[in-house]
C-alpha positions as CSV (number, residue, x, y, z in Angstrom):
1,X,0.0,0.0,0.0
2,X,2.8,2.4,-1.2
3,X,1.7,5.8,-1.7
4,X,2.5,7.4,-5.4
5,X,3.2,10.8,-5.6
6,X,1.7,13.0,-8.5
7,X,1.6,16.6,-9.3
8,X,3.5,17.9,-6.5
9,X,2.1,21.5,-5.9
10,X,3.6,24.7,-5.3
11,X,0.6,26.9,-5.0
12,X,-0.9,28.2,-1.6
13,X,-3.4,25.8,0.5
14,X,-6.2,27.6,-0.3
15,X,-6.1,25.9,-3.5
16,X,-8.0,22.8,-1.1
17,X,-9.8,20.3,-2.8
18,X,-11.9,19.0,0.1
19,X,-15.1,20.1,-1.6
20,X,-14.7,17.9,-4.4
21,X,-14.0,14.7,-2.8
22,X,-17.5,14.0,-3.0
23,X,-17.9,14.5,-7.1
24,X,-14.4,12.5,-7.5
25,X,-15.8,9.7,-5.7
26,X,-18.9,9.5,-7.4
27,X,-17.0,10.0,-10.5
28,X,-15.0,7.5,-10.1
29,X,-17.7,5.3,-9.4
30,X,-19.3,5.7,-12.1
31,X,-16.4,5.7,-15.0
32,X,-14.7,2.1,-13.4
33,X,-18.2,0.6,-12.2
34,X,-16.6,-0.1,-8.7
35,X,-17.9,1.1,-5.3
36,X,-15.6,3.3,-2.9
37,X,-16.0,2.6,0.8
38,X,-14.2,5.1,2.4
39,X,-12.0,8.6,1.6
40,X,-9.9,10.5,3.5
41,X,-8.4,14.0,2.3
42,X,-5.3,15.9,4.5
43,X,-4.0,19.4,3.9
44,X,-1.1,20.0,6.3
45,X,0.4,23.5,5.1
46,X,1.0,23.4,1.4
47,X,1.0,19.1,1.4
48,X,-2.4,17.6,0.4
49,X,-2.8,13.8,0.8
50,X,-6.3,11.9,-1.0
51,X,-7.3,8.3,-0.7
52,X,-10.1,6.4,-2.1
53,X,-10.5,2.5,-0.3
54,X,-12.5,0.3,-2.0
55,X,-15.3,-1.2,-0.6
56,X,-15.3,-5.3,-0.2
57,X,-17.7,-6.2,-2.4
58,X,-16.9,-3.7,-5.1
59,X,-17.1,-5.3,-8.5
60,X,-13.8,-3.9,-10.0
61,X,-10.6,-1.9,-8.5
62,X,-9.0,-0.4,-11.2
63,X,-5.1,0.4,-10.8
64,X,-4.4,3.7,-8.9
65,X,-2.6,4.9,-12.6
66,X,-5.6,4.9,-14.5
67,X,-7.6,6.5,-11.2
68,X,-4.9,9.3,-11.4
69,X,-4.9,9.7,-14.6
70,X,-9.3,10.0,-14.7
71,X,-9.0,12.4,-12.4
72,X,-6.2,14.4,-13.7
73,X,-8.6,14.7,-16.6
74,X,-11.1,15.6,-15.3
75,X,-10.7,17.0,-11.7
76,X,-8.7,20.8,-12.5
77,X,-8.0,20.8,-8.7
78,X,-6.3,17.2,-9.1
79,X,-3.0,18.6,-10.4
80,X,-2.8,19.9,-6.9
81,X,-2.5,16.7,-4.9
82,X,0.7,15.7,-3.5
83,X,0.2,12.1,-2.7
84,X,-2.9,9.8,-4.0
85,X,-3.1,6.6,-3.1
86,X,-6.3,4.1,-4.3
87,X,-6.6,0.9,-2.1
């Protein structure tokens, strides 16, 4: 469970993302047809920190690249993330 580090940010913390985990998750749902138990999001200074966990029963668990890469897309504040990690 190794955390992968993407988009490492050097803009001020306001730049938070914490009103969007909800439409990622759902998003994400949707796109891979999977089910997302639990997320957590941490913004200590300028360092923000998102995971998804996958429910038990969730049909699929798509890799954490292709994850990133969805939400890179389509997720502007995305690119802001310093470590994402999909379990």
């Amino acid at each position: 469970m190794a955390a992968t580090n993407y988009f490492i940010t050097t803009h001020p913390a306001n730049q938070s993302l914490g009103r969007q985990l909800s439409d990622m998750e759902q998003a994400i749902e949707q796109q891979f047809d999977c089910q997302i138990d639990k997320t957590k999001y941490s913004l200590i200074v300028w360092h923000q920190r998102l995971y998804f966990g996958y429910d038990s029963t969730s049909k699929n668990r798509p890799l954490e690249s292709e994850v990133a890469q969805f939400l890179a897309a389509n997720f502007h504040e995305f690119r802001f993330i310093d470590e994402f990690e999909i379990d």
